[in-house]
Each structure stands twice: as C-alpha cells, then as structure tokens.
mmCIF file of the N, C-alpha and C atoms, coordinates in Angstrom:
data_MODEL
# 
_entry.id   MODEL 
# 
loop_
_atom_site.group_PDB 
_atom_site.id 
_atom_site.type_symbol 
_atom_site.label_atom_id 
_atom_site.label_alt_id 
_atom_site.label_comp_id 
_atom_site.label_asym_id 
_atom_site.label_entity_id 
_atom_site.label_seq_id 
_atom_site.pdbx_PDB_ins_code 
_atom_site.Cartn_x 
_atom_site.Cartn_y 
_atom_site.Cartn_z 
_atom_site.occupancy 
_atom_site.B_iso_or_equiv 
_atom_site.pdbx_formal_charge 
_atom_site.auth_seq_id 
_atom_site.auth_comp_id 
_atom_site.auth_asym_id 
_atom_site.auth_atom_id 
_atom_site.pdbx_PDB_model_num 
ATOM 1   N N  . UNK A 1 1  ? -5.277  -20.097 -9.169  1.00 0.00 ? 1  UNK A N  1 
ATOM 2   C CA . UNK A 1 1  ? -5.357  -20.924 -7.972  1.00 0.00 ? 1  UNK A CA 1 
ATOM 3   C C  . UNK A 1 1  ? -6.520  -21.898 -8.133  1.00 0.00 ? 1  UNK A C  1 
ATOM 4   N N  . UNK A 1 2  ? -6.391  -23.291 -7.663  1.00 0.00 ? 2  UNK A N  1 
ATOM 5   C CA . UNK A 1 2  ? -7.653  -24.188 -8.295  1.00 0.00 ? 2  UNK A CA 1 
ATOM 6   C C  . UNK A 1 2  ? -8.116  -23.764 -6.865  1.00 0.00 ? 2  UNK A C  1 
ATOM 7   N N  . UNK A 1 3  ? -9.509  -24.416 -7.396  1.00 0.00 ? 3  UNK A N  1 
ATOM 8   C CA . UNK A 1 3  ? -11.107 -24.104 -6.165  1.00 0.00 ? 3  UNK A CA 1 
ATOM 9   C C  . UNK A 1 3  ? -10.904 -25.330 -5.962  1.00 0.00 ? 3  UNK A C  1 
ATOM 10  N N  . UNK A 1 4  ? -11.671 -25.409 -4.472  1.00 0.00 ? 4  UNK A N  1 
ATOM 11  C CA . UNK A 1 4  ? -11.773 -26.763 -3.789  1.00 0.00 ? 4  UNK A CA 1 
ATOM 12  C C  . UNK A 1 4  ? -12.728 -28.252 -4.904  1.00 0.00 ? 4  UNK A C  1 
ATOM 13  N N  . UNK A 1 5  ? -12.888 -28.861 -4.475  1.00 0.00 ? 5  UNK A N  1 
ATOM 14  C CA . UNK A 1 5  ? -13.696 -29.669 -5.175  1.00 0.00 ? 5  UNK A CA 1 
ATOM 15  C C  . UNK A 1 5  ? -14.686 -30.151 -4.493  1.00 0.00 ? 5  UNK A C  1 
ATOM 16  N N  . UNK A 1 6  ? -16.027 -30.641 -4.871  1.00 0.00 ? 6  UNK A N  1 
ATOM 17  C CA . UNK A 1 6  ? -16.996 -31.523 -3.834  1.00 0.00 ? 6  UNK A CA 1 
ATOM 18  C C  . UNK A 1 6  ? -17.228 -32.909 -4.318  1.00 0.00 ? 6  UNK A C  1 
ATOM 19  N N  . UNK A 1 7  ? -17.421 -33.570 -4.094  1.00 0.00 ? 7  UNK A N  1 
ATOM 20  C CA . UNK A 1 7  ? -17.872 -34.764 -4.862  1.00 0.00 ? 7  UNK A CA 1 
ATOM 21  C C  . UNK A 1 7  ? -19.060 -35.800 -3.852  1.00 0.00 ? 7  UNK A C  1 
ATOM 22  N N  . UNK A 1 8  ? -20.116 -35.906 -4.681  1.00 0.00 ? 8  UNK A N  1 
ATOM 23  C CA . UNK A 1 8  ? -20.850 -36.996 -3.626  1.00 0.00 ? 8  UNK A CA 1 
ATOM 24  C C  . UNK A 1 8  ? -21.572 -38.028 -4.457  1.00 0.00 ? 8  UNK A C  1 
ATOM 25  N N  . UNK A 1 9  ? -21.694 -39.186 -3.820  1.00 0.00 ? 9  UNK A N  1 
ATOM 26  C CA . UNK A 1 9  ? -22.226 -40.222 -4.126  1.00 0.00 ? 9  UNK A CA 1 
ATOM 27  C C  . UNK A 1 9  ? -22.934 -41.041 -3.391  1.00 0.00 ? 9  UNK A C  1 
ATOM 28  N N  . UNK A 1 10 ? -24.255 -41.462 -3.888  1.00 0.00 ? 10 UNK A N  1 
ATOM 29  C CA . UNK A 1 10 ? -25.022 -42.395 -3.087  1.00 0.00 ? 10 UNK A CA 1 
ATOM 30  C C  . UNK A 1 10 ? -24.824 -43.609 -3.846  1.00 0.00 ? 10 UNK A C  1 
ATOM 31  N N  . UNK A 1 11 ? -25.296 -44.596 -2.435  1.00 0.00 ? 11 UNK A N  1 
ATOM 32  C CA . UNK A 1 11 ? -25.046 -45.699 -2.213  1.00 0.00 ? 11 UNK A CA 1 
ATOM 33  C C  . UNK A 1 11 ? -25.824 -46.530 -1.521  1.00 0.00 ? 11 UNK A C  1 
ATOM 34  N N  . UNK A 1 12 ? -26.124 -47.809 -2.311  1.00 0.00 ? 12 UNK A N  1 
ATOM 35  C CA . UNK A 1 12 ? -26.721 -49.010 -1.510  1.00 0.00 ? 12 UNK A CA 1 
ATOM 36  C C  . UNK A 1 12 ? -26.683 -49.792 -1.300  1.00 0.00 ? 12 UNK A C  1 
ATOM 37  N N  . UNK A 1 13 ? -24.873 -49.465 -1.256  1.00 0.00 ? 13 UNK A N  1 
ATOM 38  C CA . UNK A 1 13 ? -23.892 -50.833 -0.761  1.00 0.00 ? 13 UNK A CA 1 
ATOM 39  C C  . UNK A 1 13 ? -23.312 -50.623 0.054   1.00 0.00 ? 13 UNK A C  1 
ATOM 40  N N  . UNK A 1 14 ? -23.815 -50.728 1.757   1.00 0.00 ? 14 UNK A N  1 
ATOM 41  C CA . UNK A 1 14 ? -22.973 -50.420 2.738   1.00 0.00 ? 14 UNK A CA 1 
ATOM 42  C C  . UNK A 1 14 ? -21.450 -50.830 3.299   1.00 0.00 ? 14 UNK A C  1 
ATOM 43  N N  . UNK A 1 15 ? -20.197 -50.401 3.247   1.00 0.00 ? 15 UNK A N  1 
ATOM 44  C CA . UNK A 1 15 ? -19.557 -50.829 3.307   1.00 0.00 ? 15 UNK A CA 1 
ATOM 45  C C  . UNK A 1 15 ? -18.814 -50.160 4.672   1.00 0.00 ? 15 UNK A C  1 
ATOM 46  N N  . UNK A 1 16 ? -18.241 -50.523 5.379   1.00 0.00 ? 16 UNK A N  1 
ATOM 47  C CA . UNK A 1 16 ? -17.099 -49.589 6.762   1.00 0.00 ? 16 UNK A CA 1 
ATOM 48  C C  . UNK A 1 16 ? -16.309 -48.719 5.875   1.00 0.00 ? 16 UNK A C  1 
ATOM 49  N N  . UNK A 1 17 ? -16.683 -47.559 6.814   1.00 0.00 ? 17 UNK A N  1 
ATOM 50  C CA . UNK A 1 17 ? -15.944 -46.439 5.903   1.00 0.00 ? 17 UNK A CA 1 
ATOM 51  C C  . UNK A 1 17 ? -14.280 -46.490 5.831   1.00 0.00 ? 17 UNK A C  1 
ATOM 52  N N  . UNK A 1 18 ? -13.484 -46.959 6.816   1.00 0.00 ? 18 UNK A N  1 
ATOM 53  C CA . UNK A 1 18 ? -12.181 -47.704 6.756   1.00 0.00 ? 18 UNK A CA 1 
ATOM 54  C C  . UNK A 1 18 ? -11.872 -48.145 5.212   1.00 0.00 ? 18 UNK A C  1 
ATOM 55  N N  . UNK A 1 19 ? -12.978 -49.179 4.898   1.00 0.00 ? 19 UNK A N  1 
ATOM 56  C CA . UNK A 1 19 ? -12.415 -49.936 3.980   1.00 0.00 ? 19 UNK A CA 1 
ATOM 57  C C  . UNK A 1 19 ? -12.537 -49.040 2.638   1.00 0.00 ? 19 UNK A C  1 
ATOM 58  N N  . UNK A 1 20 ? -13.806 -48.427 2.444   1.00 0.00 ? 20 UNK A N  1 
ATOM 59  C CA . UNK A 1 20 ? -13.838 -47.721 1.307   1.00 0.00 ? 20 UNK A CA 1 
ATOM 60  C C  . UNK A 1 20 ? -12.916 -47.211 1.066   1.00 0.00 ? 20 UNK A C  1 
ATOM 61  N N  . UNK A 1 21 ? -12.341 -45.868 2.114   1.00 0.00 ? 21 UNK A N  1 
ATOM 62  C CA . UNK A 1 21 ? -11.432 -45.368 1.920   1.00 0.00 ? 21 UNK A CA 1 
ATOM 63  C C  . UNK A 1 21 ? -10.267 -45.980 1.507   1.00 0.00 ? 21 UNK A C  1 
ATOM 64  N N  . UNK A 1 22 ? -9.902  -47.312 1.672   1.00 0.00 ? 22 UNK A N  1 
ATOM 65  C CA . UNK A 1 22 ? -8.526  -48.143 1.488   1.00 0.00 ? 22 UNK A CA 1 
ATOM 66  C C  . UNK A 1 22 ? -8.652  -48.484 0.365   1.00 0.00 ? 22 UNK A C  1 
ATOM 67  N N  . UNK A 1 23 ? -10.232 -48.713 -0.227  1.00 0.00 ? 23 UNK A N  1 
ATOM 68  C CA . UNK A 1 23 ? -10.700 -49.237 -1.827  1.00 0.00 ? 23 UNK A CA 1 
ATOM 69  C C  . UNK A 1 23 ? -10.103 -48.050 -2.442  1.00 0.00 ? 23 UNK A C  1 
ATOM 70  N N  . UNK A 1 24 ? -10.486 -46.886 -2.272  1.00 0.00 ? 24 UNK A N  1 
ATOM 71  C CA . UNK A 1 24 ? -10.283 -45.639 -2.921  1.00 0.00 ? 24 UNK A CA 1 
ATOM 72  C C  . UNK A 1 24 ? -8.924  -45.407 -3.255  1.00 0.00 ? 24 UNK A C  1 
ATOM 73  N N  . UNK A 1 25 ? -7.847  -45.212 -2.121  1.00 0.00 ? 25 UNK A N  1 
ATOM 74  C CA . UNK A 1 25 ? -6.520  -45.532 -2.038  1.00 0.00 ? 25 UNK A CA 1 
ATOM 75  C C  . UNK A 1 25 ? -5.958  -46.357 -3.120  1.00 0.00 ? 25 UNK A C  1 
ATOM 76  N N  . UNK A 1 26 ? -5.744  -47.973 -3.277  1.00 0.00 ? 26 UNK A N  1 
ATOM 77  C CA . UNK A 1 26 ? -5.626  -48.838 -4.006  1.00 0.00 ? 26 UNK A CA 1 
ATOM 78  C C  . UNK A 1 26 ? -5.979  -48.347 -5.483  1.00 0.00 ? 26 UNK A C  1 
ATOM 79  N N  . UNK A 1 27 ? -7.361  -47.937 -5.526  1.00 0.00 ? 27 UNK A N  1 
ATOM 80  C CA . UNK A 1 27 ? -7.896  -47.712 -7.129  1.00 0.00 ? 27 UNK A CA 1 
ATOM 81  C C  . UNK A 1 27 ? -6.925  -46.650 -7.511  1.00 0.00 ? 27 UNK A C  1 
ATOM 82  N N  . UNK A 1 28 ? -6.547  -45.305 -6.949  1.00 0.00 ? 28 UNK A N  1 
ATOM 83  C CA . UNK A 1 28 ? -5.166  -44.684 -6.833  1.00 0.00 ? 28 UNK A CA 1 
ATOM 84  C C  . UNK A 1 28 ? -3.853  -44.962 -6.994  1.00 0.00 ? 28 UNK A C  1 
ATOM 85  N N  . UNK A 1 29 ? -3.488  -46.002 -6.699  1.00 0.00 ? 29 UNK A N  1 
ATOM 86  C CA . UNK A 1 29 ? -2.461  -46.623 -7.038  1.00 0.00 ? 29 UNK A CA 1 
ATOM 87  C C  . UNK A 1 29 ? -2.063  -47.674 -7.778  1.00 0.00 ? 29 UNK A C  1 
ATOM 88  N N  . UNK A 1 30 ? -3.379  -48.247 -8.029  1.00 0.00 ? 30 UNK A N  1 
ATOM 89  C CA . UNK A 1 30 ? -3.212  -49.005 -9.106  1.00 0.00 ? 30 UNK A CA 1 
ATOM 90  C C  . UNK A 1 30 ? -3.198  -48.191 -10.907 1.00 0.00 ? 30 UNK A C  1 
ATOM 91  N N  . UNK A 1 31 ? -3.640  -47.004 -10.336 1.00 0.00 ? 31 UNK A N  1 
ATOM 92  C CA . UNK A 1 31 ? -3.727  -45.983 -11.347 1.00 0.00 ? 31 UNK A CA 1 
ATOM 93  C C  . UNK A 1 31 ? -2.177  -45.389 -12.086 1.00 0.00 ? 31 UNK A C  1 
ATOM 94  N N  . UNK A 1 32 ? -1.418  -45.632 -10.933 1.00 0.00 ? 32 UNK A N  1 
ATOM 95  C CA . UNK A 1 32 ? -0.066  -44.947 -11.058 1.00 0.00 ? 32 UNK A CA 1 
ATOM 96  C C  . UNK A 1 32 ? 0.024   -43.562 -10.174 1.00 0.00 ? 32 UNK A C  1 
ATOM 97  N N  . UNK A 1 33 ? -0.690  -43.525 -9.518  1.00 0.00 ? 33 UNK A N  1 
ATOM 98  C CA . UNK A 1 33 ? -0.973  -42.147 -8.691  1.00 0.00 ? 33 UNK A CA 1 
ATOM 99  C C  . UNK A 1 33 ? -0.339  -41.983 -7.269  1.00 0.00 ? 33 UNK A C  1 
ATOM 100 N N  . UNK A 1 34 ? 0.530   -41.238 -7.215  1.00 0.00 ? 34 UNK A N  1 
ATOM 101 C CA . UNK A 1 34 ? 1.606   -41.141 -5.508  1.00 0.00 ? 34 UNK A CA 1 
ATOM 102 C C  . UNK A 1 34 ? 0.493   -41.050 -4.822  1.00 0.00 ? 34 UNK A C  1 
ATOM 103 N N  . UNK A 1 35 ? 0.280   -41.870 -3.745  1.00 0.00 ? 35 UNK A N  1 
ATOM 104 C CA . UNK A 1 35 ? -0.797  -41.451 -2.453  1.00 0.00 ? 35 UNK A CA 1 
ATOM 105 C C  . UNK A 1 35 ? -0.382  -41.574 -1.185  1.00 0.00 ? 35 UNK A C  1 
ATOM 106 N N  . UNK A 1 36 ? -0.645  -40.673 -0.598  1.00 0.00 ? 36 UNK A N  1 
ATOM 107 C CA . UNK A 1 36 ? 0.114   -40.672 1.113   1.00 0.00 ? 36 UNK A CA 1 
ATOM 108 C C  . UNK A 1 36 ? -1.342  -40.394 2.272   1.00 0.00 ? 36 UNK A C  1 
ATOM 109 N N  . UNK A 1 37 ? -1.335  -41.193 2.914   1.00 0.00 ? 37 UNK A N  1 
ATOM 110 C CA . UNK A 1 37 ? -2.464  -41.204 3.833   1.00 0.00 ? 37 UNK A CA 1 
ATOM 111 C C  . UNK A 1 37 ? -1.784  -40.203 4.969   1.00 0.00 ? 37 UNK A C  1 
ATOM 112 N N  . UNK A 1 38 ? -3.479  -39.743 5.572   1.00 0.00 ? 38 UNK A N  1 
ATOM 113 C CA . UNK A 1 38 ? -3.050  -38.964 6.308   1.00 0.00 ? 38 UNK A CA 1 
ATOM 114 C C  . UNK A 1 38 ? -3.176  -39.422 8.306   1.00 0.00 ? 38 UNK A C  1 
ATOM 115 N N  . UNK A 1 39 ? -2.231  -38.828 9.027   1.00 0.00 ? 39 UNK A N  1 
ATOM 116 C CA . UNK A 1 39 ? -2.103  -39.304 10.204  1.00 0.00 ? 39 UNK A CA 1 
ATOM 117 C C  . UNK A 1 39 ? -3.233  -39.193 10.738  1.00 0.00 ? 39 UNK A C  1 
ATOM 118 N N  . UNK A 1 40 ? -3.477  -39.439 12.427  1.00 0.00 ? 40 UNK A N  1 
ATOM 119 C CA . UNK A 1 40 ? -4.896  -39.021 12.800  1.00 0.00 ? 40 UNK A CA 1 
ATOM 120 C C  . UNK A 1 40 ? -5.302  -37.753 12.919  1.00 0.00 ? 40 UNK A C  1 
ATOM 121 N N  . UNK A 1 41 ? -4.170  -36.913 13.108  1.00 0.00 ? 41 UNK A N  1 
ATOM 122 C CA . UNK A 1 41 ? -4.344  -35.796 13.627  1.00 0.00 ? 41 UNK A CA 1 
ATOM 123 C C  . UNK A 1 41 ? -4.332  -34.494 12.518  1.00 0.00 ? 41 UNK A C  1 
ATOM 124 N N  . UNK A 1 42 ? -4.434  -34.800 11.025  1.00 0.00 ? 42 UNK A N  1 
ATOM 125 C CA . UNK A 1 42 ? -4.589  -34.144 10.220  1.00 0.00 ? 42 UNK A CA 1 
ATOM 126 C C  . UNK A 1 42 ? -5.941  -34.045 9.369   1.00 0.00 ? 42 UNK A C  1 
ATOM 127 N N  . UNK A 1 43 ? -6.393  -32.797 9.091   1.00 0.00 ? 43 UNK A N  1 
ATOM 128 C CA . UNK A 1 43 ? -7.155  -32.480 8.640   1.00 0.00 ? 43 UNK A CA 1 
ATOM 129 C C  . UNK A 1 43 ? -7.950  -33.087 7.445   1.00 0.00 ? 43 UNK A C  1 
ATOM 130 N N  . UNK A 1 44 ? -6.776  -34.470 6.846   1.00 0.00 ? 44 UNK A N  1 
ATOM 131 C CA . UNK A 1 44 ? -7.242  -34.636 5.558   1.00 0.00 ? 44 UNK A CA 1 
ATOM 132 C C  . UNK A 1 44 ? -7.203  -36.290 5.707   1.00 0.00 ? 44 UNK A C  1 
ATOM 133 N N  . UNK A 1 45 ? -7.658  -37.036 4.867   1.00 0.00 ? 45 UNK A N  1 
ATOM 134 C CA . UNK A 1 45 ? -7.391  -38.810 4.484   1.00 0.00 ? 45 UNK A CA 1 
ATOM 135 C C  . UNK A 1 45 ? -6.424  -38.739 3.613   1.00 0.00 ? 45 UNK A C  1 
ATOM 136 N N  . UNK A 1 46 ? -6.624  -38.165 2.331   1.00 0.00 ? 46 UNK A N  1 
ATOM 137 C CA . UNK A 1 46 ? -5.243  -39.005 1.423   1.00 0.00 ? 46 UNK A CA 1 
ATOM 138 C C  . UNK A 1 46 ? -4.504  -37.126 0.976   1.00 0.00 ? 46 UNK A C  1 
ATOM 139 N N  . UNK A 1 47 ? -3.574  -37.558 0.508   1.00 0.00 ? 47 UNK A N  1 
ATOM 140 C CA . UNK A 1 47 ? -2.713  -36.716 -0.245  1.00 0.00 ? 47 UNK A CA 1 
ATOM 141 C C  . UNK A 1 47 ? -2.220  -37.353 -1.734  1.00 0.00 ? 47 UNK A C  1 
ATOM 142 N N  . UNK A 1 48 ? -2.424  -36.552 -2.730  1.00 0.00 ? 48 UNK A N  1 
ATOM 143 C CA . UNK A 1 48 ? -2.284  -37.009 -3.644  1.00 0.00 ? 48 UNK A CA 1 
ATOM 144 C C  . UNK A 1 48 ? -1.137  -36.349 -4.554  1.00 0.00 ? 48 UNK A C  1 
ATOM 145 N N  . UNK A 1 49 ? -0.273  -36.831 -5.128  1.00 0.00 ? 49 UNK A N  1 
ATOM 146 C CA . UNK A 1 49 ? 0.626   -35.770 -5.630  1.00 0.00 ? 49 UNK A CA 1 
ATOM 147 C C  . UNK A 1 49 ? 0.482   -35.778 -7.274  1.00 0.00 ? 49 UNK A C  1 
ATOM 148 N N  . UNK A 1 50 ? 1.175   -34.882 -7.700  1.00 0.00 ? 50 UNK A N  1 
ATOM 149 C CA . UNK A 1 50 ? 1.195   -34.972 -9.572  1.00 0.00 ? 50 UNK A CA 1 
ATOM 150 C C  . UNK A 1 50 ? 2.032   -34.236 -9.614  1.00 0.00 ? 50 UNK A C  1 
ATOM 151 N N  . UNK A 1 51 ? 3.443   -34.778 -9.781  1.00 0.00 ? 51 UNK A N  1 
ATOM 152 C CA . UNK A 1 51 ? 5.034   -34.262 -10.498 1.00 0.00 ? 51 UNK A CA 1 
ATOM 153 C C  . UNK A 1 51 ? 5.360   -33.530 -9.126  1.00 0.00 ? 51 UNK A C  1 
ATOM 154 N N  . UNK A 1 52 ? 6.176   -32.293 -9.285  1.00 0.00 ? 52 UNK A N  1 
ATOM 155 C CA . UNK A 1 52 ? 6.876   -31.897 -8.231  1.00 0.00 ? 52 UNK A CA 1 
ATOM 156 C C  . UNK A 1 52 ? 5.936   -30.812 -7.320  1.00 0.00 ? 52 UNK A C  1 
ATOM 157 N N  . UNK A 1 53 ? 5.277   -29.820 -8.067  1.00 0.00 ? 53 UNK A N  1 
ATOM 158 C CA . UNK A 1 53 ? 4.249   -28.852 -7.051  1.00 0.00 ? 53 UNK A CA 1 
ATOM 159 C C  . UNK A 1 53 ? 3.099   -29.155 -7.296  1.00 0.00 ? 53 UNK A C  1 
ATOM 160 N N  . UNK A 1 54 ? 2.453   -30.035 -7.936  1.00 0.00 ? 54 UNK A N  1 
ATOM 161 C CA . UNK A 1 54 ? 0.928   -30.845 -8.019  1.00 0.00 ? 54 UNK A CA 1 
ATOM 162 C C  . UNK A 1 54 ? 0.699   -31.512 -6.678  1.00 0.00 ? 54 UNK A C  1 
ATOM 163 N N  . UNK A 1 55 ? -0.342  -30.944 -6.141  1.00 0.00 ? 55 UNK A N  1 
ATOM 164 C CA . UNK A 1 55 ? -1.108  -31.868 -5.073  1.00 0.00 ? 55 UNK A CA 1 
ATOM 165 C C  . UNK A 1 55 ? -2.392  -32.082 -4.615  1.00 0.00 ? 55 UNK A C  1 
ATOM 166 N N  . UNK A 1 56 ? -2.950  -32.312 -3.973  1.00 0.00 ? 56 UNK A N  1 
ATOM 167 C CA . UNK A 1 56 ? -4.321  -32.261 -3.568  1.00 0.00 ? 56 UNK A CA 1 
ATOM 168 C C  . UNK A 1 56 ? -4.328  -33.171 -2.380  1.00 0.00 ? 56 UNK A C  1 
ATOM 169 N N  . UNK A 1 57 ? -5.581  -32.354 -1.482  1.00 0.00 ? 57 UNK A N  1 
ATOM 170 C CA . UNK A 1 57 ? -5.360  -33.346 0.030   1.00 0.00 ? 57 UNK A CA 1 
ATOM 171 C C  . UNK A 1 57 ? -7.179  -33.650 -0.214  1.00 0.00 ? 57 UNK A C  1 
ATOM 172 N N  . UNK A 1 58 ? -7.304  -35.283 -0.076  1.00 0.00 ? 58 UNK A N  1 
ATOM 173 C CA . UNK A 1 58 ? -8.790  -35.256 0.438   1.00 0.00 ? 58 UNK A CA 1 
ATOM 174 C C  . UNK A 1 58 ? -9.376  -35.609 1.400   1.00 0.00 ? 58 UNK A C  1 
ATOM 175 N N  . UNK A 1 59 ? -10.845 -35.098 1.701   1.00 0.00 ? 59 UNK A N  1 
ATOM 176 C CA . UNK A 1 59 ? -11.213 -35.209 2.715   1.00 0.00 ? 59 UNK A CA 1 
ATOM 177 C C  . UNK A 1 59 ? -12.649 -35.891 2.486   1.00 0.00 ? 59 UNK A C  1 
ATOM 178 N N  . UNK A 1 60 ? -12.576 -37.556 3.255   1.00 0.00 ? 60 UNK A N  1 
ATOM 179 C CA . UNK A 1 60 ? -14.361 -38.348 3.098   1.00 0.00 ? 60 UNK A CA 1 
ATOM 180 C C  . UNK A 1 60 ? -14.823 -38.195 4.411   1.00 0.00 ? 60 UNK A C  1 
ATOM 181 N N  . UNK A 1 61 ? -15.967 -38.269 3.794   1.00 0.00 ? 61 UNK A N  1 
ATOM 182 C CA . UNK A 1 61 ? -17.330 -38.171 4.809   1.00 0.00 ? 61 UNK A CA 1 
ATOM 183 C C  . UNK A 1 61 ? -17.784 -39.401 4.535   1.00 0.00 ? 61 UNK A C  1 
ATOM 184 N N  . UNK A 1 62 ? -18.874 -40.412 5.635   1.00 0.00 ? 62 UNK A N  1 
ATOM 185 C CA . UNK A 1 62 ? -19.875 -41.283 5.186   1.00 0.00 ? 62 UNK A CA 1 
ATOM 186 C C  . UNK A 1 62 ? -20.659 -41.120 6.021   1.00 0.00 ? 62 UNK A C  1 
ATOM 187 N N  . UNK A 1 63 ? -21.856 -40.994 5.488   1.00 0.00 ? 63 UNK A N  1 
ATOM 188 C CA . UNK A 1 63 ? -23.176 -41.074 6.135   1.00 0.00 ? 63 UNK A CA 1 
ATOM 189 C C  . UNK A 1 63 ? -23.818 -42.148 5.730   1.00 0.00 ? 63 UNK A C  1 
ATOM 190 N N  . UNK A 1 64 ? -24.649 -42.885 6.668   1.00 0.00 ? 64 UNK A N  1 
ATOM 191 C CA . UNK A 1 64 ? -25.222 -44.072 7.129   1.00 0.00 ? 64 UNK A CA 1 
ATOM 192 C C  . UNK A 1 64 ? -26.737 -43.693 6.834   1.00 0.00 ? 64 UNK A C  1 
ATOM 193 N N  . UNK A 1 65 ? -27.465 -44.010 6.098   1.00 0.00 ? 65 UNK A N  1 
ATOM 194 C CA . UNK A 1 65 ? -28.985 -43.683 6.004   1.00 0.00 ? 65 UNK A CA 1 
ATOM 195 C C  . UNK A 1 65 ? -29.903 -44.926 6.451   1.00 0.00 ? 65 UNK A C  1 
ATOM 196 N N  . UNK A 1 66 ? -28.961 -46.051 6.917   1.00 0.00 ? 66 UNK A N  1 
ATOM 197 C CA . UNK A 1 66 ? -30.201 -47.145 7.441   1.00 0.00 ? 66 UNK A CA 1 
ATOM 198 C C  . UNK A 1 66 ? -30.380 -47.978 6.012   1.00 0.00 ? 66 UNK A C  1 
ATOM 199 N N  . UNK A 1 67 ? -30.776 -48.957 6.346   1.00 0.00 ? 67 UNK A N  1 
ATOM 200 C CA . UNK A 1 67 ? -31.073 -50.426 5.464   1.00 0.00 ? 67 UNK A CA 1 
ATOM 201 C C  . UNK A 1 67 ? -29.910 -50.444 4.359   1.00 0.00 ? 67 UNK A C  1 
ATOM 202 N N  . UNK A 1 68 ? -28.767 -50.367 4.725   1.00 0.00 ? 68 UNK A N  1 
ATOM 203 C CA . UNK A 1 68 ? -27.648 -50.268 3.977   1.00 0.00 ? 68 UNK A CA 1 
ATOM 204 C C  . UNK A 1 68 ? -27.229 -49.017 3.222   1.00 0.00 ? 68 UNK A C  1 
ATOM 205 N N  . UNK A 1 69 ? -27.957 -48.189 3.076   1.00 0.00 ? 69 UNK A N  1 
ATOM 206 C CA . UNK A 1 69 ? -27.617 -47.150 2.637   1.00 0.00 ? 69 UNK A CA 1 
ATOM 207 C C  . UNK A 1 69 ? -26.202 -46.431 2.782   1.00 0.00 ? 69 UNK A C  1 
ATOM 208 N N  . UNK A 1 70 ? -25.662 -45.440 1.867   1.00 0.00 ? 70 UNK A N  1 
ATOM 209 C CA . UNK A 1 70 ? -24.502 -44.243 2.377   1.00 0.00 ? 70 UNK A CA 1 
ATOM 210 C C  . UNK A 1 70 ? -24.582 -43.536 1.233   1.00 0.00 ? 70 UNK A C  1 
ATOM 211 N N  . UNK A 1 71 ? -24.323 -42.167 2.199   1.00 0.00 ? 71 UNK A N  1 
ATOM 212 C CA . UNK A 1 71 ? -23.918 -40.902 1.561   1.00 0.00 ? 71 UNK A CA 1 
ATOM 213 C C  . UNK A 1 71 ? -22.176 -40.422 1.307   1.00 0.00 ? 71 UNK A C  1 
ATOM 214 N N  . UNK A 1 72 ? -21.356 -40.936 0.412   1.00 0.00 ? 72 UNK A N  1 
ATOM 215 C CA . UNK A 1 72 ? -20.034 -40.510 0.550   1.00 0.00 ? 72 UNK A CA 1 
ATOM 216 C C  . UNK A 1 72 ? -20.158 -39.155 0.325   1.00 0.00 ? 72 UNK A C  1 
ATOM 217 N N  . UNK A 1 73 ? -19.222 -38.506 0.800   1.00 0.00 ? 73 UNK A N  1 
ATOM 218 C CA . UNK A 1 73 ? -19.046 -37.467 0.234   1.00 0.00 ? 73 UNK A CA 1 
ATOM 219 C C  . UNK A 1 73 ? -17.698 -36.912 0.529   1.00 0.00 ? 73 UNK A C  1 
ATOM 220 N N  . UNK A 1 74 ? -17.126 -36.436 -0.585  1.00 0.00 ? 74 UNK A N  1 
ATOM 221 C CA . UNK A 1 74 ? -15.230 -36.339 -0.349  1.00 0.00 ? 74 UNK A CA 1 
ATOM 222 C C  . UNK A 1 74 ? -15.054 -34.687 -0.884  1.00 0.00 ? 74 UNK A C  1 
ATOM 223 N N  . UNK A 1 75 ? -14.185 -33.990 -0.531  1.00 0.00 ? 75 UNK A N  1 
ATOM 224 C CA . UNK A 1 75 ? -13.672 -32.690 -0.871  1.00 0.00 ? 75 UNK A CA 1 
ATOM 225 C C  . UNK A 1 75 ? -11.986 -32.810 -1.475  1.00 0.00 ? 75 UNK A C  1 
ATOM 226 N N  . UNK A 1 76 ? -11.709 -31.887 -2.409  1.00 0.00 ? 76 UNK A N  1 
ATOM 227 C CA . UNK A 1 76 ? -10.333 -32.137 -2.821  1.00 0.00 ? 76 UNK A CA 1 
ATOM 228 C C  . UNK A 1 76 ? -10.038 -30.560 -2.576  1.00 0.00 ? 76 UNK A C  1 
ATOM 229 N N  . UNK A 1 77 ? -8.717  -30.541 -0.921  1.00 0.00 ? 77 UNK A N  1 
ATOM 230 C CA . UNK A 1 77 ? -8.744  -29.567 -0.791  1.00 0.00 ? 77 UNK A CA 1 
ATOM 231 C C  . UNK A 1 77 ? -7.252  -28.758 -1.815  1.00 0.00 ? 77 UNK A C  1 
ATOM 232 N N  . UNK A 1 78 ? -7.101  -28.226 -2.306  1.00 0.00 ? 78 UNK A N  1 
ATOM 233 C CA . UNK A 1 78 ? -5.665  -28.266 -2.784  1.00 0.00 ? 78 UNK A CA 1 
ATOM 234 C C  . UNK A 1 78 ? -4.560  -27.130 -1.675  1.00 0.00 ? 78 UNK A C  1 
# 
C-alpha cells in the first residue's frame, strides 16, 4: 500500500493560490498526465490518474509569510 506523500516549498514569489494551483494542473498536462480537479466540497484539489487502478488525490496548502513570501505545501493522498 503506498504512504501518503508531503511535499513543501518556499517561496519568494507571491502568487494567488488559485493560480498556482492551475500552473500546477497545466504543468500536469502538458506532461501527458490525466488530471481531474476537485469540486468544492471534496477533500482534495487535483486527482491524478496512471493507467486503470493508478491514482493519487492532492491536497495544497499556501501560506502567506508577508513581503511576498509563501509556504506551499501539498500532500499526495493515494
């Protein structure tokens, strides 16, 4: 069974977390990678698939530290 994933990254290029996430998306699909966003009311932002029982759902965070700053931080829940 895979373990969750964490991933974080700083940043001192403030951007609306909207858009990142849509950057993120795109870089995904320009990859060749199935991506399905998630509604409001679900637990996750993207869904990602690989062949027929491959998946992964993720989940971003952004934190705002002031003078442009951010803390992303995303989980890959499977």
């Amino acid at each position: 069974m895979p373990w969750p994933r964490k991933f974080a990254v700083w940043t001192e290029d403030w951007r609306d977390p909207n858009e990142r996430l849509k950057s993120f998306e795109a870089d995904l699909r320009k990859a060749g990678i199935y991506v399905r966003r998630g509604g409001d009311y679900d637990r996750w932002d993207l869904e990602v698939r690989a062949g027929l029982l491959g998946f992964a759902r993720l989940l971003m965070a952004v934190e705002d530290h002031g003078a442009g700053n951010q803390f992303v931080r995303s989980s890959a829940l499977a």
